[in-house]
N, C-alpha and C positions, 0 to 999 in steps of 0.2 A: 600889951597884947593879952590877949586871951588865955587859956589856956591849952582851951580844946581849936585844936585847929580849926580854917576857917569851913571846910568842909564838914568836918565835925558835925561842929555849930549848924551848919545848914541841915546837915542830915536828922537833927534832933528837930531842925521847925520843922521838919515832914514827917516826922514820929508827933509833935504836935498839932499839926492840919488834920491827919489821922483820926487823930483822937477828939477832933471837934467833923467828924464829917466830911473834912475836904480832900482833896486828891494828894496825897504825900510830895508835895516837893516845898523844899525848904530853898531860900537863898540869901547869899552876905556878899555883899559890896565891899573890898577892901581896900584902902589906901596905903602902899606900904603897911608897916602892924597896925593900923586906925580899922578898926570895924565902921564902918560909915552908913552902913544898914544891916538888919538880918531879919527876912521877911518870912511867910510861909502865905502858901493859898488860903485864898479868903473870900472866893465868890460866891459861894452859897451866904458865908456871913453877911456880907457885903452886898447881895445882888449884884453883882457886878462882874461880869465876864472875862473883863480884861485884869482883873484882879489875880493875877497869877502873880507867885513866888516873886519874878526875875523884875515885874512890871512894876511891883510894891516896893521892890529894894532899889530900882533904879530911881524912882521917885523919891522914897525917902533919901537917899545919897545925893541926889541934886539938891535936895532941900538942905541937907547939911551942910554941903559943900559950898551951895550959895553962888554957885555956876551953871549953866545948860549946859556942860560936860563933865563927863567922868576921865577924860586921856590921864594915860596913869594909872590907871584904878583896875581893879581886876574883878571880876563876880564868880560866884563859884554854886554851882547851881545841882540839884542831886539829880535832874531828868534834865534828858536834851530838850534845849529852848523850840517850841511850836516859831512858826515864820510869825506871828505879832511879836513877839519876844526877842527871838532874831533879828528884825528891824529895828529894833529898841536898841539894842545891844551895838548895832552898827550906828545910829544915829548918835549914840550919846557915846559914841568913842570910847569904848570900854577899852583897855589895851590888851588883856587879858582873857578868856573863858576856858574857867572848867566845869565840866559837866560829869557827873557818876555816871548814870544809866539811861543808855540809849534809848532812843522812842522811834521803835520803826514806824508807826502806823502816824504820827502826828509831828514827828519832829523833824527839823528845816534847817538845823545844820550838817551833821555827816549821813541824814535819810531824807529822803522829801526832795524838797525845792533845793538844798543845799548853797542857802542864800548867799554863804558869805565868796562861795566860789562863781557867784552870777556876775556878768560884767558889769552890770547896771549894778551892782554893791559899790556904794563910795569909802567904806572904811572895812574891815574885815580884821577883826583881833586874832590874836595867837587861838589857838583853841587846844584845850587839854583834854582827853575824854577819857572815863576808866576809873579815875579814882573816886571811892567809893562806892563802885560800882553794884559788889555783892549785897551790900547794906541795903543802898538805894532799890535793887531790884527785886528782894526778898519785899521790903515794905509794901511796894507797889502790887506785887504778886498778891499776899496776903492782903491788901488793903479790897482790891478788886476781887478777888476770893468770894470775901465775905459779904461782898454787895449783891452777887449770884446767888447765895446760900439762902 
């Protein structure tokens, strides 16, 4: 295992999304201590809009894994997952979500559509919220800050 927690670790790929342009959120797939991904935003990189943090780590962790599920696995994400993300996260059985920093205006677990409490949700994970939260929500402040400025 790592050193730096897996949050940590996430909250440093949104310190580097950051620093290449993208929207600060970082995220790690973990398997018991196996880091199985650690992704960050990358659609401007990428062109590609579904390229979000949660989207890239769920991908690359399938791929590792070498299964079309994750049950067991936990992701741990620095912003609350937007509803494509959310879907994701129910579809590939995560058992686990944590999240730092809430996203009132776009995110669709504890704000928005609040998917995983819809009845048409077929799986819905534990969900953790909060931790890392200060971290997460300073970068975010400052990142969009200076895009104003």
């Amino acid at each position: 295992m790592t050193s730096q927690s897996p949050m940590d670790l996430a909250l440093s790929l949104a310190e580097e999304a950051a620093a290449n342009g993208e929207a600060p959120v970082g995220a790690v797939v973990m398997e018991g201590d196996t880091i199985l991904a650690a992704e960050r935003n990358r659609m401007k990189a990428l062109g590609d809009p579904t390229a979000h943090a949660e989207m890239l780590a769920i991908r690359t962790a399938l791929k590792t894994r070498g299964t079309g599920r994750l049950d067991g696995c936990d992701l741990y994400v620095t912003l609350e997952p937007c509803a494509m993300c959310a879907g994701a996260i129910a579809h590939a059985r995560l058992r686990r979500l944590y999240f730092a920093a809430e996203d009132t205006k776009a995110g669709a677990v504890e704000n928005g559509i609040r998917l995983f409490a819809q009845p048409t949700c077929h799986h819905a994970p534990e969900v953790i919220s909060g931790l890392g939260a200060t971290r997460s929500e300073t970068l975010l402040r400052d990142f969009f800050r200076a895009l104003r400025e």
